[in-house]
TITI-133067 format. One record per residue (C-alpha): x, y, z. Coordinates in steps of 0.2 Angstrom, whole numbers, padded with zeros to 4 digits, always signed. Example, Ala and Ser with C-alpha at 12.3 -4.5 7.8 and 13.67 -1.06 7.14 Angstrom:
# TITI-133067
+0062-0022+0039+0068-0005+0036
//
This chain:
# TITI-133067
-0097-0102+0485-0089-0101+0468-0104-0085+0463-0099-0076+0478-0082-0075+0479-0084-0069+0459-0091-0057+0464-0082-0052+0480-0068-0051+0464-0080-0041+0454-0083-0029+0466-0065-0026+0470-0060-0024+0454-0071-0011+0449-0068-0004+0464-0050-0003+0457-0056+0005+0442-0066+0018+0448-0053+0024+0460-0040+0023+0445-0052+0031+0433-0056+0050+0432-0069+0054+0442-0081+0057+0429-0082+0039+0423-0084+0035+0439-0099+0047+0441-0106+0041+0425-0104+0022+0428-0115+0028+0445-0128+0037+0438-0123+0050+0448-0130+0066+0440-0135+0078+0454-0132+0094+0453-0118+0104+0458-0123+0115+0473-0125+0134+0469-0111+0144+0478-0110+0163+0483-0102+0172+0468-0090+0182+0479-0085+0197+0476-0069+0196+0464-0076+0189+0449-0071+0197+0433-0071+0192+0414-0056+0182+0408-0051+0175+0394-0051+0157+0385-0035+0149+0390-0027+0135+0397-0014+0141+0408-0019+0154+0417+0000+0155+0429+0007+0170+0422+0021+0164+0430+0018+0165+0448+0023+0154+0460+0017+0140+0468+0012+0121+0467+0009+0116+0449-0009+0109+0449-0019+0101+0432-0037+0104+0436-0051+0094+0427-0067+0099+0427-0079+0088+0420-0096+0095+0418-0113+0082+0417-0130+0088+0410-0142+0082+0422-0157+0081+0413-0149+0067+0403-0132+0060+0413-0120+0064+0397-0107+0075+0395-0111+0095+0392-0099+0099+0378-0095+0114+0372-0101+0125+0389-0089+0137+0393-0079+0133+0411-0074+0148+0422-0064+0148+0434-0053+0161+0447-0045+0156+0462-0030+0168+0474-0013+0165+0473-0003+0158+0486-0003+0172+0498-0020+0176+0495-0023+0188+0481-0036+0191+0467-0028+0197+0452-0040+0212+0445-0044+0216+0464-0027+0215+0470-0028+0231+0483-0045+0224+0488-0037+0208+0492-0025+0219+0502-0039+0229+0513-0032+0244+0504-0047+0248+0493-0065+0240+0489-0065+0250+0474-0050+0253+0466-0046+0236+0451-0031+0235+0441-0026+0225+0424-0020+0209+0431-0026+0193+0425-0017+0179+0436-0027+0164+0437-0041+0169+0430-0047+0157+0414-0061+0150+0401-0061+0134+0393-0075+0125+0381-0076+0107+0386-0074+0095+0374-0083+0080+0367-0080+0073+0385-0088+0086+0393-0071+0091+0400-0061+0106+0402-0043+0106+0407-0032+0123+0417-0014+0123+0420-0014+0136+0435-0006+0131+0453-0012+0126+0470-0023+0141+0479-0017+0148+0493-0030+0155+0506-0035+0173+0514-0046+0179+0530-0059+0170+0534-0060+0158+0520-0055+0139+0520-0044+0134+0502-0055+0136+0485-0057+0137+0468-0073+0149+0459-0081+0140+0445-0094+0147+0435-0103+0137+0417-0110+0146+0404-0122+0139+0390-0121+0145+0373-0110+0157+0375-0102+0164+0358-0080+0167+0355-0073+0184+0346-0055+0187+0346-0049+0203+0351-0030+0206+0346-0020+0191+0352-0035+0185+0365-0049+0176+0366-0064+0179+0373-0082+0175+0378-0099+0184+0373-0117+0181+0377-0126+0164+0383-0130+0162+0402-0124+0155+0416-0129+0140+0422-0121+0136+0439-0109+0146+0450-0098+0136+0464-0084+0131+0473-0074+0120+0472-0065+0113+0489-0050+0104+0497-0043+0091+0508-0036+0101+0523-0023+0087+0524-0017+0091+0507-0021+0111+0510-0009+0109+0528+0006+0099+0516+0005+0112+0503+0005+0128+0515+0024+0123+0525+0030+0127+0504+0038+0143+0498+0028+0153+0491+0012+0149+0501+0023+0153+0518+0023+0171+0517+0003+0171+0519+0005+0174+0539-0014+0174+0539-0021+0157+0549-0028+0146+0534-0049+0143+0537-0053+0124+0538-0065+0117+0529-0075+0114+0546-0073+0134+0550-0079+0139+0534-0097+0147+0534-0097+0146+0514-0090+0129+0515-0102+0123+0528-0118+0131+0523-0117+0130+0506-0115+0111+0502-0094+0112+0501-0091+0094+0506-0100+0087+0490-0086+0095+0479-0069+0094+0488-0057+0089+0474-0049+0073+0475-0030+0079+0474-0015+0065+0467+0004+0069+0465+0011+0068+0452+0025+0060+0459+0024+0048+0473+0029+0057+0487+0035+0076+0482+0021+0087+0482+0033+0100+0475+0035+0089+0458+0014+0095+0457-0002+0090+0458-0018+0084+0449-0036+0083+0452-0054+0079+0443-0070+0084+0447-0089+0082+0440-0102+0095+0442-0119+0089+0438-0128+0106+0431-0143+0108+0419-0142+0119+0406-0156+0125+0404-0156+0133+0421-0151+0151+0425-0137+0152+0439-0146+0162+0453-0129+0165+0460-0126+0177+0444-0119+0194+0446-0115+0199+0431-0124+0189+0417-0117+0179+0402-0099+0183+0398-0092+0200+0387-0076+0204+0381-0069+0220+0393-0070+0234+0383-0063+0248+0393-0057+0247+0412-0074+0245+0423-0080+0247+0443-0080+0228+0449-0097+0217+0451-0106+0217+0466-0093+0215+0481-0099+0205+0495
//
């Protein structure tokens, strides 16, 4: 009797732990090293620099994203990959691609970079971005774009830094809880999207390319005022040795001159 309430106890505590935990101890302490499932690049990928806030200042719900990335070939941490990431802001636009975004041109870019960012993950395997809760556009539910390189090189041009070479190991996306996405959306600035925010369940993307395995735990970071911000930790099991078939545009370069997008679809 005594054994098996110990280990009711046990179980509950750790239980405890892992919810209190960041998710990647938790996926660790598992054995859970699966990988993450290849995503469609989409059409507004472009190369951005290595930085942890990627705001700008726009508007919207301060969010701290972790991502934590697994090599899955061993179940440790993959330090030193480079993290990509590039999300819309709260009324649906893509900097770079801002009259695309509008249905004013397919082809036409510009020089914006908000949020758009790289980060090198640490010992941890983890990178960390400042940016702010995405908004949402046509047809598409709440995301985030993630891409890992491996092996991929630094330079500094002028006051920025930015990535060369390697190859890219996954491309994905990273999802939310529509619960959280509903809260989130009855805020200024998100409330001048008119558009009908996708759920998860309407998403073709989401639906048919393994979404529900990487919805992003969100917390507040203060109990009950969203506005105050939010935080959330993810870990993407990827090998790196593998080359992302989801790639459009190879390993990472530093934007030389003003170019035509990558392949739009």
């Amino acid at each position: 009797m005594l054994f098996k309430l110990g280990f009711v106890l046990l179980f509950i505590v750790s239980t405890i732990l892992c919810e209190e935990e960041s998710l990647r101890r938790c996926a660790r302490a598992a054995g859970s090293c699966l990988l993450a499932p290849e995503t469609t690049e989409g059409p507004y990928y472009w190369n951005s620099t290595v930085r942890r806030d990627i705001t700008e200042g726009k508007g919207g719900v301060p969010f701290r994203l972790s991502i934590t990335v697994l090599d899955t070939s061993t179940c440790t941490p993959l330090n030193n990959a480079l993290v990509d990431i590039w999300h819309c802001d709260a009324e649906g636009i893509y900097s770079h691609f801002v009259a695309a975004s509008l249905g004013q041109s397919n082809r036409q870019t510009d020089n914006s970079t908000f949020f758009r960012g790289q980060q090198v993950t640490n010992a941890q395997g983890t990178a960390v971005f400042d940016t702010v809760y995405p908004g949402w556009y046509t047809g598409r539910a709440t995301h985030v774009h993630v891409k890992v390189h491996v092996d991929a090189s630094l330079t500094n041009i002028g006051q920025a830094i930015y990535a060369k070479g390697g190859h890219v190991s996954h491309t994905g996306q990273i999802f939310f809880n529509d619960a959280v996405s509903d809260e989130i959306g009855k805020l200024s600035p998100y409330t001048s999207q008119k558009v009908r925010r996708v759920r998860n369940n309407e998403d073709g993307i989401y639906r048919g390319e393994g979404g529900s395995s990487t919805i992003i735990p969100i917390q507040y970071l203060a109990a009950n005022d969203v506005k105050r911000g939010v935080k959330g930790d993810i870990t993407l099991g990827v090998n790196p040795k593998a080359v992302s078939t989801q790639n459009g545009m190879g390993g990472p370069r530093p934007p030389m001159r003003p170019q035509r997008p990558p392949n739009g679809r």
